[in-house]
KEKOLNU-57848 format. One record per atom (N, C-alpha, C, O): x, y, z; atom name; residue in one letter; chain. Coordinates in nm, 2 decimals, always signed. Layout:
REM residues N
<atom c1="X" c2="Y" c3="Z" atome="CA" residu="a" chaine="A"/>
...
REM end
This chain:
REM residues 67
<atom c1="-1.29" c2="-11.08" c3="+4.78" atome="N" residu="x" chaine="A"/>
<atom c1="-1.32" c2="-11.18" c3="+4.69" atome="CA" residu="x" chaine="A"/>
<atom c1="-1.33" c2="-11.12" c3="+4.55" atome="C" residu="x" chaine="A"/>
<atom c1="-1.44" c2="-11.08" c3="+4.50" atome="O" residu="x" chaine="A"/>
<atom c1="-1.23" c2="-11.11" c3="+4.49" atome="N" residu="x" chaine="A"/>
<atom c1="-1.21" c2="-11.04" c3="+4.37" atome="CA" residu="x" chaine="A"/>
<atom c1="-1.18" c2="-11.17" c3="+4.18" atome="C" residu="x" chaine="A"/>
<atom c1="-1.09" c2="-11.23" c3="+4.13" atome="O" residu="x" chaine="A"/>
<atom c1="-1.31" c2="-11.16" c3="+4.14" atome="N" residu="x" chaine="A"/>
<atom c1="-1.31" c2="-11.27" c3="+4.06" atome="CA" residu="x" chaine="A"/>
<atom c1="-1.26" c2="-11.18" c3="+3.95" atome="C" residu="x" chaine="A"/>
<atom c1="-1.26" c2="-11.06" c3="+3.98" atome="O" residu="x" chaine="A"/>
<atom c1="-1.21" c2="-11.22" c3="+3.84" atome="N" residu="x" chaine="A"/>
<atom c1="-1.21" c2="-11.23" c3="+3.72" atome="CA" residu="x" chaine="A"/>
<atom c1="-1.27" c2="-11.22" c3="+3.62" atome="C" residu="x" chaine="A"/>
<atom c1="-1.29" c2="-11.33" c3="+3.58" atome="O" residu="x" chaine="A"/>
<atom c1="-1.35" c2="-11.11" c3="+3.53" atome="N" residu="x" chaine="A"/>
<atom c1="-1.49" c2="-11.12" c3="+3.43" atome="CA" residu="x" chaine="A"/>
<atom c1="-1.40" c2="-11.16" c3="+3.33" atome="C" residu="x" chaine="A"/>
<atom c1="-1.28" c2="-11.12" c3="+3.33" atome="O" residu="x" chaine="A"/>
<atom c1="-1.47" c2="-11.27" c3="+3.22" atome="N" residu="x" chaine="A"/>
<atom c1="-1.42" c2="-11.28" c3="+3.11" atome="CA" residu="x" chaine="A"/>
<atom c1="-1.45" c2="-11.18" c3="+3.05" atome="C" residu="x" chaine="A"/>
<atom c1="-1.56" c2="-11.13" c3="+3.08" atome="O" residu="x" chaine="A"/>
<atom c1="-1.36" c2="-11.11" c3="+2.95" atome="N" residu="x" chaine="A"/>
<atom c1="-1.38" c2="-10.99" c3="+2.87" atome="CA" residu="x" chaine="A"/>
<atom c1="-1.43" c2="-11.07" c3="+2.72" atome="C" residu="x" chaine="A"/>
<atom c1="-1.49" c2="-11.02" c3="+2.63" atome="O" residu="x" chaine="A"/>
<atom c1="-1.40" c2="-11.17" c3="+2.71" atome="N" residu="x" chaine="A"/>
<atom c1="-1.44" c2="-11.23" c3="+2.54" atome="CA" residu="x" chaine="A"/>
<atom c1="-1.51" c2="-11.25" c3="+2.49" atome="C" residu="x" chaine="A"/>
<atom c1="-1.51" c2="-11.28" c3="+2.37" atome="O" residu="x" chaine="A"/>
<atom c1="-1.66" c2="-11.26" c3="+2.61" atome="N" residu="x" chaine="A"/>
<atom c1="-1.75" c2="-11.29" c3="+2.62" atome="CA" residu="x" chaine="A"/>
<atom c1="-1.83" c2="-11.19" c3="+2.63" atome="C" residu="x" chaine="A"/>
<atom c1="-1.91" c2="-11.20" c3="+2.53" atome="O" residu="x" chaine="A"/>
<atom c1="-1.86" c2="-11.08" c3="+2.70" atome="N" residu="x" chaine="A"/>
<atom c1="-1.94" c2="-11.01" c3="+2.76" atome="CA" residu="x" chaine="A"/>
<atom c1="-2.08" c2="-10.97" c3="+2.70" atome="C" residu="x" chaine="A"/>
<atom c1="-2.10" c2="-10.98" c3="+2.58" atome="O" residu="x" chaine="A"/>
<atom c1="-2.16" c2="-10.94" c3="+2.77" atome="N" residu="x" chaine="A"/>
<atom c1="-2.31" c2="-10.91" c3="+2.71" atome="CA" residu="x" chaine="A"/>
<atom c1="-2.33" c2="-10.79" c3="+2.81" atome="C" residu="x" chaine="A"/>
<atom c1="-2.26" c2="-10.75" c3="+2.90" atome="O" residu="x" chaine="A"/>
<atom c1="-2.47" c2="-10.73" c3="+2.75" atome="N" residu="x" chaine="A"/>
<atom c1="-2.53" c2="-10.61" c3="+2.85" atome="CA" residu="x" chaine="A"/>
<atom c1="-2.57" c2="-10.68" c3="+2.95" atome="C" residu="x" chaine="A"/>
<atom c1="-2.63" c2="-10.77" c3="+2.91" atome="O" residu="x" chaine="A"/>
<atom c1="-2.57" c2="-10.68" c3="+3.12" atome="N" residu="x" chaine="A"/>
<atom c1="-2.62" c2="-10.71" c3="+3.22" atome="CA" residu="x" chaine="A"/>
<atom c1="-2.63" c2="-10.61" c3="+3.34" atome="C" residu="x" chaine="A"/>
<atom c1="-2.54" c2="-10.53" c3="+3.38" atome="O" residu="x" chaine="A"/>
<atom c1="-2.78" c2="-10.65" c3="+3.39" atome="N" residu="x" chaine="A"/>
<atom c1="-2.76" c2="-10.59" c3="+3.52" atome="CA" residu="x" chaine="A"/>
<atom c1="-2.74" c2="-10.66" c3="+3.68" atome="C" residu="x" chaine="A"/>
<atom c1="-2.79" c2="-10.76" c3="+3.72" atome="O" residu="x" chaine="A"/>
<atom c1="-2.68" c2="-10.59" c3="+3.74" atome="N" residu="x" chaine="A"/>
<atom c1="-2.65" c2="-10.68" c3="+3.91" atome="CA" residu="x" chaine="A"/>
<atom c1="-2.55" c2="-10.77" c3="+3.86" atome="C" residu="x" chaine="A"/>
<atom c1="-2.49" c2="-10.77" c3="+3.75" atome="O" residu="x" chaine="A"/>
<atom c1="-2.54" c2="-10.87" c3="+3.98" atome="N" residu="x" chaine="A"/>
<atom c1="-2.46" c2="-10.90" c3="+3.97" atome="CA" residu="x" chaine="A"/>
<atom c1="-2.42" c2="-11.03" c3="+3.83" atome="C" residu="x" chaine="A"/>
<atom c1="-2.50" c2="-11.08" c3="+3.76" atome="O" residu="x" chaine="A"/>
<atom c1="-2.27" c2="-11.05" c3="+3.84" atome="N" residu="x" chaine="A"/>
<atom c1="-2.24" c2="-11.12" c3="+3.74" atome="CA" residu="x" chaine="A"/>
<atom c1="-2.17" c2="-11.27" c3="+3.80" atome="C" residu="x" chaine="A"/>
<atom c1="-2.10" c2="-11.27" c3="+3.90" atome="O" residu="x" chaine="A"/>
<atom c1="-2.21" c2="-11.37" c3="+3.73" atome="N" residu="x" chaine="A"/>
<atom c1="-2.15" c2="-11.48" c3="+3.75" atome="CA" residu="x" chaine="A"/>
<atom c1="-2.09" c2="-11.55" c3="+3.67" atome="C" residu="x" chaine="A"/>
<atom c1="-2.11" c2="-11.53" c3="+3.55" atome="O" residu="x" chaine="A"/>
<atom c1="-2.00" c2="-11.69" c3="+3.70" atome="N" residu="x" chaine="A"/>
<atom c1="-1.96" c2="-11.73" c3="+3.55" atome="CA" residu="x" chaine="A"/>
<atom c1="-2.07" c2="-11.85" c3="+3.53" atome="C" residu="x" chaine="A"/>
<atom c1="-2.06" c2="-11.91" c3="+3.42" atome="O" residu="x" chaine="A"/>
<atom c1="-2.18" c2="-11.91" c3="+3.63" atome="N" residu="x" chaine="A"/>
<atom c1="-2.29" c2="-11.99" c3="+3.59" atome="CA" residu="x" chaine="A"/>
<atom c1="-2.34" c2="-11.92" c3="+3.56" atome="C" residu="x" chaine="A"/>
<atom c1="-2.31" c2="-11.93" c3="+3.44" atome="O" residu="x" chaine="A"/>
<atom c1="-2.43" c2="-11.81" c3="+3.58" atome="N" residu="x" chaine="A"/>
<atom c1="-2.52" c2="-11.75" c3="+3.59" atome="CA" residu="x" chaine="A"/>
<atom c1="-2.58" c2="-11.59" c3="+3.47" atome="C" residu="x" chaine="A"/>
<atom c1="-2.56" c2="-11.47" c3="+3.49" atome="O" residu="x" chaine="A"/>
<atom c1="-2.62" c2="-11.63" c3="+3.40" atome="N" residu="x" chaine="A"/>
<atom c1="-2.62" c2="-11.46" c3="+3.28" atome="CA" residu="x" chaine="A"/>
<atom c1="-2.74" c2="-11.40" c3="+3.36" atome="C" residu="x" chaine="A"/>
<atom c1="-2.81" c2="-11.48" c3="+3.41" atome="O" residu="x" chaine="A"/>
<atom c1="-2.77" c2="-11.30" c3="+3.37" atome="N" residu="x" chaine="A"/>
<atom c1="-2.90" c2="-11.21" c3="+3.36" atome="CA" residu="x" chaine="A"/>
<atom c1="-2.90" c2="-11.09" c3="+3.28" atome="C" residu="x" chaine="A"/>
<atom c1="-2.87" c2="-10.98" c3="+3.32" atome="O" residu="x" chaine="A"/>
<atom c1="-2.94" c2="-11.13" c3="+3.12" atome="N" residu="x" chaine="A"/>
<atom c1="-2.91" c2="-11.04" c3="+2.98" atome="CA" residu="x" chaine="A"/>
<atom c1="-3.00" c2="-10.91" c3="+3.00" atome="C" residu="x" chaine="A"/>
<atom c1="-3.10" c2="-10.92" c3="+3.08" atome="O" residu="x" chaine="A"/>
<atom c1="-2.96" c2="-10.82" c3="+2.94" atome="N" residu="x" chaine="A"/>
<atom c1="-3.04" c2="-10.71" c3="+2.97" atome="CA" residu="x" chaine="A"/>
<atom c1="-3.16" c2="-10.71" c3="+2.78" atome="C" residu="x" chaine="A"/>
<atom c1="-3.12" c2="-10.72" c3="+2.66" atome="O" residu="x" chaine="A"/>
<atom c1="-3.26" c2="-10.69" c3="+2.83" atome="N" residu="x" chaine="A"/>
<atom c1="-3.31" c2="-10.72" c3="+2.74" atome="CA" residu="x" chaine="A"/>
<atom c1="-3.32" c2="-10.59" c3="+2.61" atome="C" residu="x" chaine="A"/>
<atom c1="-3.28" c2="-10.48" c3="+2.64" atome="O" residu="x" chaine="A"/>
<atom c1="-3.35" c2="-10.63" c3="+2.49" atome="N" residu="x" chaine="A"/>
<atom c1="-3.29" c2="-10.50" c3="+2.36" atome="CA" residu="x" chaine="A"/>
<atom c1="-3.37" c2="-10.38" c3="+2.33" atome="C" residu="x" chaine="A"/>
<atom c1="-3.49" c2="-10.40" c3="+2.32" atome="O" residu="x" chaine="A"/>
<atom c1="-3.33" c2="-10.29" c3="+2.32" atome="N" residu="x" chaine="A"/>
<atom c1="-3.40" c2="-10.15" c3="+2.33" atome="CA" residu="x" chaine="A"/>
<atom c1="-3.45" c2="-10.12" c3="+2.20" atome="C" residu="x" chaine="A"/>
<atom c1="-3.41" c2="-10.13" c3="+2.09" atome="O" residu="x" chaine="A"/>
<atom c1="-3.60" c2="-10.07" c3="+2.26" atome="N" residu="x" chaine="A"/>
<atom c1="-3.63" c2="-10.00" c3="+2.15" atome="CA" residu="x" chaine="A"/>
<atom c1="-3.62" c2="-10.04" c3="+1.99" atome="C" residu="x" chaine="A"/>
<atom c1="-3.69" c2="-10.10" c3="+1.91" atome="O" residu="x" chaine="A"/>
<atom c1="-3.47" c2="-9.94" c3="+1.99" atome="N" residu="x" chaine="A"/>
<atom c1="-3.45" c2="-9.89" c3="+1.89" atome="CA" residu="x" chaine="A"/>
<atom c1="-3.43" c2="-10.02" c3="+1.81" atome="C" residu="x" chaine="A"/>
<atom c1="-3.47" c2="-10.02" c3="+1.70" atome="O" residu="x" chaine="A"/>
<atom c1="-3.36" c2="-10.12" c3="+1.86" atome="N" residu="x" chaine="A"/>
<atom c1="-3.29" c2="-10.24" c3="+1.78" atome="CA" residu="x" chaine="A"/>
<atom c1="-3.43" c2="-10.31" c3="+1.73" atome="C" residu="x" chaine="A"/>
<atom c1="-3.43" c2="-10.38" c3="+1.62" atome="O" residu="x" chaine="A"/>
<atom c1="-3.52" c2="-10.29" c3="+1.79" atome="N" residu="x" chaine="A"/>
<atom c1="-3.66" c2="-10.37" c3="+1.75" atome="CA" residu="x" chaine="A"/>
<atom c1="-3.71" c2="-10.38" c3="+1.58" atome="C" residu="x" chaine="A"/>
<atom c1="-3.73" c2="-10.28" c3="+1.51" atome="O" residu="x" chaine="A"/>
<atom c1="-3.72" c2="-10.49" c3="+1.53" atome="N" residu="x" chaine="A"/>
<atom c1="-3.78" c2="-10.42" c3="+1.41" atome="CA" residu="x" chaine="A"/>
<atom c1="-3.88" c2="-10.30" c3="+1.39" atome="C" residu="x" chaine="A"/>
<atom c1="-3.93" c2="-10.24" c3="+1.49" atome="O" residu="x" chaine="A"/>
<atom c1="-3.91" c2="-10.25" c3="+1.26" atome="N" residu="x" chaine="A"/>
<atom c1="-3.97" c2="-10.11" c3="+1.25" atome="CA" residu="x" chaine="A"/>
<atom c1="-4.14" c2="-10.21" c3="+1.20" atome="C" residu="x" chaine="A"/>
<atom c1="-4.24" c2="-10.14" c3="+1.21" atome="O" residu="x" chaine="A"/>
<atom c1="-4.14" c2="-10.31" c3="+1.17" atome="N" residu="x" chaine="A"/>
<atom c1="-4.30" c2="-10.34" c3="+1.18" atome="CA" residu="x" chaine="A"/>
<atom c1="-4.34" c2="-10.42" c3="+1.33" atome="C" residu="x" chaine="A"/>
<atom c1="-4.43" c2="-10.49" c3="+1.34" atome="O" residu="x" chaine="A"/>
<atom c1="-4.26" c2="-10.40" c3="+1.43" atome="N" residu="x" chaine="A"/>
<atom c1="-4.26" c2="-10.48" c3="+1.54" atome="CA" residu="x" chaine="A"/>
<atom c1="-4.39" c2="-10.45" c3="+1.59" atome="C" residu="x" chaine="A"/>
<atom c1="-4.48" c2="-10.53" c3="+1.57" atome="O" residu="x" chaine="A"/>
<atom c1="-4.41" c2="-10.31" c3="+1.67" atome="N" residu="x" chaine="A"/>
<atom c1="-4.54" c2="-10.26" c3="+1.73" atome="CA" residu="x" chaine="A"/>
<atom c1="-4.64" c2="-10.30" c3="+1.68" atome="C" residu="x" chaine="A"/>
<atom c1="-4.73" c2="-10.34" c3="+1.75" atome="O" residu="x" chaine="A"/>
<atom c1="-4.66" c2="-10.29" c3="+1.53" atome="N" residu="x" chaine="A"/>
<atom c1="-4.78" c2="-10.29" c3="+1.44" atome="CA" residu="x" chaine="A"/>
<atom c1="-4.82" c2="-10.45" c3="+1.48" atome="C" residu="x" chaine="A"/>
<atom c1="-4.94" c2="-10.49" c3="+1.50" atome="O" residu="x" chaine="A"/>
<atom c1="-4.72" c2="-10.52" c3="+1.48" atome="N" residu="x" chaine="A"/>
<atom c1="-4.79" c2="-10.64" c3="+1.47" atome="CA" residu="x" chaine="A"/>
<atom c1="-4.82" c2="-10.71" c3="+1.60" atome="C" residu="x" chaine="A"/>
<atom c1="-4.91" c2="-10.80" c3="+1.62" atome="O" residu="x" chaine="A"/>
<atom c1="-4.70" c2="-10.62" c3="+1.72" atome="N" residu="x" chaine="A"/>
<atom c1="-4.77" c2="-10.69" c3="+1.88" atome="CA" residu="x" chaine="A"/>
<atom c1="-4.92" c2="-10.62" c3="+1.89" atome="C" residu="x" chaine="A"/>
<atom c1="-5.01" c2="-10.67" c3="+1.96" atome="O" residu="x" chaine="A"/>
<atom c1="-4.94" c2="-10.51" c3="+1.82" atome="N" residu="x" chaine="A"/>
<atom c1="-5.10" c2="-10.44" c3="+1.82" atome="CA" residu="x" chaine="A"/>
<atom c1="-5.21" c2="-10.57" c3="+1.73" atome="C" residu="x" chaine="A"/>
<atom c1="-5.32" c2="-10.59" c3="+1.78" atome="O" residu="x" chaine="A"/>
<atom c1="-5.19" c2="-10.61" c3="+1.65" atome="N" residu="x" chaine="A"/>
<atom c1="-5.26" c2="-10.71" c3="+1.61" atome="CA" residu="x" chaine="A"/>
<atom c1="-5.26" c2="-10.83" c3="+1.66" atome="C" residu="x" chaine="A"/>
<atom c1="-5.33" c2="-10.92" c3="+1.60" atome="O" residu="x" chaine="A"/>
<atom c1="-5.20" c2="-10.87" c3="+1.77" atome="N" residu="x" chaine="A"/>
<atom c1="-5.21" c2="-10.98" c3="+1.83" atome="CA" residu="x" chaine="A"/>
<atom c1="-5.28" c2="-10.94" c3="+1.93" atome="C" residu="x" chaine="A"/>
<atom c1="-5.36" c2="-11.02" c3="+1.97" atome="O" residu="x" chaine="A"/>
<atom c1="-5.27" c2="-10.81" c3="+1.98" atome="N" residu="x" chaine="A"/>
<atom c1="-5.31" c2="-10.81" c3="+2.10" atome="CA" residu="x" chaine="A"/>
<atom c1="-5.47" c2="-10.80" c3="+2.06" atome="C" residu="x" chaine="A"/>
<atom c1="-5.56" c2="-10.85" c3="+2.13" atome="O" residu="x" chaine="A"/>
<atom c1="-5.50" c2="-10.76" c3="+1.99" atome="N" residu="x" chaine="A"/>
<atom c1="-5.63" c2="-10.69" c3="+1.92" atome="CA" residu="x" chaine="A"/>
<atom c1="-5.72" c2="-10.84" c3="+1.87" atome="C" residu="x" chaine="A"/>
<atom c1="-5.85" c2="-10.86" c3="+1.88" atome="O" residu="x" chaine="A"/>
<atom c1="-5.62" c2="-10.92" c3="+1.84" atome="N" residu="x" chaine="A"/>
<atom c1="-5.67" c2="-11.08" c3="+1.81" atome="CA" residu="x" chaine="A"/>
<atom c1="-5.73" c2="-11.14" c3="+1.99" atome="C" residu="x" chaine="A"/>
<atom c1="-5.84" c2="-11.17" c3="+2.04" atome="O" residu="x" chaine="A"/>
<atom c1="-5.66" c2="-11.13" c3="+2.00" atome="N" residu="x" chaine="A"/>
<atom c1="-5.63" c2="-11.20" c3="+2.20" atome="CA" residu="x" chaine="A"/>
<atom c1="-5.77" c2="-11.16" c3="+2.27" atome="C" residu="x" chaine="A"/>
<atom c1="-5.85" c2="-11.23" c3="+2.33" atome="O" residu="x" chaine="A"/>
<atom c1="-5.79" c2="-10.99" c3="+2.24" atome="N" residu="x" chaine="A"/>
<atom c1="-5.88" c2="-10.94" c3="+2.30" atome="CA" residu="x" chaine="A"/>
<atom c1="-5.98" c2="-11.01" c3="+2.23" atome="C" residu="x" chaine="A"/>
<atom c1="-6.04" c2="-11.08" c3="+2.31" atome="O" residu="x" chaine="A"/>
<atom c1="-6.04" c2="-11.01" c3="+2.08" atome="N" residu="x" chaine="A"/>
<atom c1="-6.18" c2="-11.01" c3="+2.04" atome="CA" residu="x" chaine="A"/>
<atom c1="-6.20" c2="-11.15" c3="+2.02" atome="C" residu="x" chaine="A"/>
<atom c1="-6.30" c2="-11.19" c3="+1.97" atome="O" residu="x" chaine="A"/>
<atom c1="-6.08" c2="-11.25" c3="+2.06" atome="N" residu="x" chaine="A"/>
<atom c1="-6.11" c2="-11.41" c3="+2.10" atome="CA" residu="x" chaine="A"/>
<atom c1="-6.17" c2="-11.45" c3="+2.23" atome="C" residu="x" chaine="A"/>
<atom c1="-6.25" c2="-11.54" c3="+2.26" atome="O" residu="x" chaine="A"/>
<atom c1="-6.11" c2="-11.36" c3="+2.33" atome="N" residu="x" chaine="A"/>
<atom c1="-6.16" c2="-11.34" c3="+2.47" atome="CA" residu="x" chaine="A"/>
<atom c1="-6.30" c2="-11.30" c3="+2.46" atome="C" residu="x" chaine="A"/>
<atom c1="-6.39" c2="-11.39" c3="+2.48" atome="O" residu="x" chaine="A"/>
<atom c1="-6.34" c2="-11.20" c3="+2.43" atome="N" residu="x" chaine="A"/>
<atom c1="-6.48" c2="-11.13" c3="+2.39" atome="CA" residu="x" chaine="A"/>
<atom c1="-6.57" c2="-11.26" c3="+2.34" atome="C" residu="x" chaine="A"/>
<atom c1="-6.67" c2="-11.30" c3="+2.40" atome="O" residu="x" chaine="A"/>
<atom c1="-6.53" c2="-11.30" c3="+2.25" atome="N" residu="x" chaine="A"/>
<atom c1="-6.60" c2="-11.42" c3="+2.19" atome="CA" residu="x" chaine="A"/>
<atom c1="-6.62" c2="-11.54" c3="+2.27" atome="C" residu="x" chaine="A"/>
<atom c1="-6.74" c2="-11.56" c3="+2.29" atome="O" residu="x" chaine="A"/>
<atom c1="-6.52" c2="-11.63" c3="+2.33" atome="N" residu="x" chaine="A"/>
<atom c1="-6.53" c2="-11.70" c3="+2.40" atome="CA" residu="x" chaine="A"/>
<atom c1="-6.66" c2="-11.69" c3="+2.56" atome="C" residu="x" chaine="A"/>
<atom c1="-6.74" c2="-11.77" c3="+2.61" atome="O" residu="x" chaine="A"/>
<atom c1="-6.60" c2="-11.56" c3="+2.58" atome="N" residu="x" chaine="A"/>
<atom c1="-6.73" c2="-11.53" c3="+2.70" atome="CA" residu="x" chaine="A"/>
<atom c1="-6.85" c2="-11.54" c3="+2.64" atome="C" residu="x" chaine="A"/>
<atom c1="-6.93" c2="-11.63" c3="+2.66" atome="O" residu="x" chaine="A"/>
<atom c1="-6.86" c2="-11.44" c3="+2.56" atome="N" residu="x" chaine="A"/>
<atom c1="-6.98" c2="-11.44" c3="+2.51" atome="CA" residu="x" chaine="A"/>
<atom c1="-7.08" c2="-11.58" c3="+2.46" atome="C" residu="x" chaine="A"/>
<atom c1="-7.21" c2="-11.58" c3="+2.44" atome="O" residu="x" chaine="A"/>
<atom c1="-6.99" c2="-11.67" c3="+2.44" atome="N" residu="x" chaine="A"/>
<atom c1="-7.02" c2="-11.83" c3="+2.41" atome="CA" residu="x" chaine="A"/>
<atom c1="-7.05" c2="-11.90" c3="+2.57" atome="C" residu="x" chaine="A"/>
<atom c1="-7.15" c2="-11.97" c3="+2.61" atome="O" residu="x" chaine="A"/>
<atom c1="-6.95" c2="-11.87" c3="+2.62" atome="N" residu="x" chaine="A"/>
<atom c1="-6.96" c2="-11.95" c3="+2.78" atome="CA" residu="x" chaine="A"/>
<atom c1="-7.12" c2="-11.87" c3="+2.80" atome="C" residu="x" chaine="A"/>
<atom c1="-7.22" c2="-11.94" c3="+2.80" atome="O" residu="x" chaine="A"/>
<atom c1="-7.15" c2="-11.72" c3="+2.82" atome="N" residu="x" chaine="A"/>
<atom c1="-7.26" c2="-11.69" c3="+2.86" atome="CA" residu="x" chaine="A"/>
<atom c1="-7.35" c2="-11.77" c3="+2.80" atome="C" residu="x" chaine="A"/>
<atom c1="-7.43" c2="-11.83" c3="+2.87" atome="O" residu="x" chaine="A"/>
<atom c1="-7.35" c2="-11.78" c3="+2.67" atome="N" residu="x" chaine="A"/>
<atom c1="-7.47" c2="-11.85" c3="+2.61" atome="CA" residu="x" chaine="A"/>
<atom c1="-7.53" c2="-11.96" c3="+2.66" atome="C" residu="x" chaine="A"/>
<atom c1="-7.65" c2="-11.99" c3="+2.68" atome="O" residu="x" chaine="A"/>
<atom c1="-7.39" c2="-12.06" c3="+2.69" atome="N" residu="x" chaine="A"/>
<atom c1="-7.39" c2="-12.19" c3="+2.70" atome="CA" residu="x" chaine="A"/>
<atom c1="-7.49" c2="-12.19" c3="+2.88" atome="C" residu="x" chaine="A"/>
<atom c1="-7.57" c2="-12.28" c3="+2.91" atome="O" residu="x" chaine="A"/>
<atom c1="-7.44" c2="-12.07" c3="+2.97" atome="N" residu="x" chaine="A"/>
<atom c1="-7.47" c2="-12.10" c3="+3.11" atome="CA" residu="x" chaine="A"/>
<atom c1="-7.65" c2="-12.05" c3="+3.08" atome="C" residu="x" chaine="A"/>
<atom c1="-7.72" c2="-12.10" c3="+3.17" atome="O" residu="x" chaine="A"/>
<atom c1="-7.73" c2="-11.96" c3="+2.99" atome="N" residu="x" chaine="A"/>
<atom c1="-7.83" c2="-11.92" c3="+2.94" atome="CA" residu="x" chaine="A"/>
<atom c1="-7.87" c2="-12.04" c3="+2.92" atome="C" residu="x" chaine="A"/>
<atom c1="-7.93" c2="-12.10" c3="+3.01" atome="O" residu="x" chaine="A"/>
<atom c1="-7.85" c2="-12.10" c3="+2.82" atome="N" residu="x" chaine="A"/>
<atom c1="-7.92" c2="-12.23" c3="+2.74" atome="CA" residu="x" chaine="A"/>
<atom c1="-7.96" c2="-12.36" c3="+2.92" atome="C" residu="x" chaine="A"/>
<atom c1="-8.06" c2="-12.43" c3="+2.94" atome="O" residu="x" chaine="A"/>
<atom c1="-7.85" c2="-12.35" c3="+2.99" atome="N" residu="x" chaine="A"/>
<atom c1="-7.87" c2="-12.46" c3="+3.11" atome="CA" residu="x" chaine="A"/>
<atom c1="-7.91" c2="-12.41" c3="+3.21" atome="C" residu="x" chaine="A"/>
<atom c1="-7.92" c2="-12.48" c3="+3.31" atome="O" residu="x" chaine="A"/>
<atom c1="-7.95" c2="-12.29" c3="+3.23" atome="N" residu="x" chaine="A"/>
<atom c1="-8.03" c2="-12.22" c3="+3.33" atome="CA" residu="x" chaine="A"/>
<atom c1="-7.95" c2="-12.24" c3="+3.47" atome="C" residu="x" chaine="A"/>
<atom c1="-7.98" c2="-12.29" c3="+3.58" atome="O" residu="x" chaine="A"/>
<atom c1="-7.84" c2="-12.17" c3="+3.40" atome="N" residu="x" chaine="A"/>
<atom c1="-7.81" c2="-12.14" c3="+3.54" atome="CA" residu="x" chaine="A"/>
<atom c1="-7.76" c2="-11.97" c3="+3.58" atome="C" residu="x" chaine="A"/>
<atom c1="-7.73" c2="-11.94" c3="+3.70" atome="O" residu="x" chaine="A"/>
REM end
């Protein structure tokens, strides 16, 4: 069973290839912007001390109703 790849088309992929079907290989590194990291670190840094907060509120709230 020998298909045919379009060549006109092509992208980075791994396994196998279909003509419904893409599975893109996702972009390295290097292609990334140069303020990329800095700012996935401040999201994550946000995520965390909203979590922190929020518990800290749920605790209150289960304190205050005695449970």
């Amino acid at each position: 069973m020998n298909k045919k790849i379009n060549t006109e088309n092509l992208r980075k992929s791994r396994g196998r290839s279909r003509d419904d079907a893409m599975f893109p290989v996702p972009i390295s590194k290097d292609e990334l912007p140069a303020d990329y990291f800095g700012v996935l670190a401040g999201i994550k840094e946000r995520i965390q001390s909203e979590r922190l907060r929020v518990t800290l509120s749920a605790n209150a709230a289960m304190v205050l109703l005695g449970i």
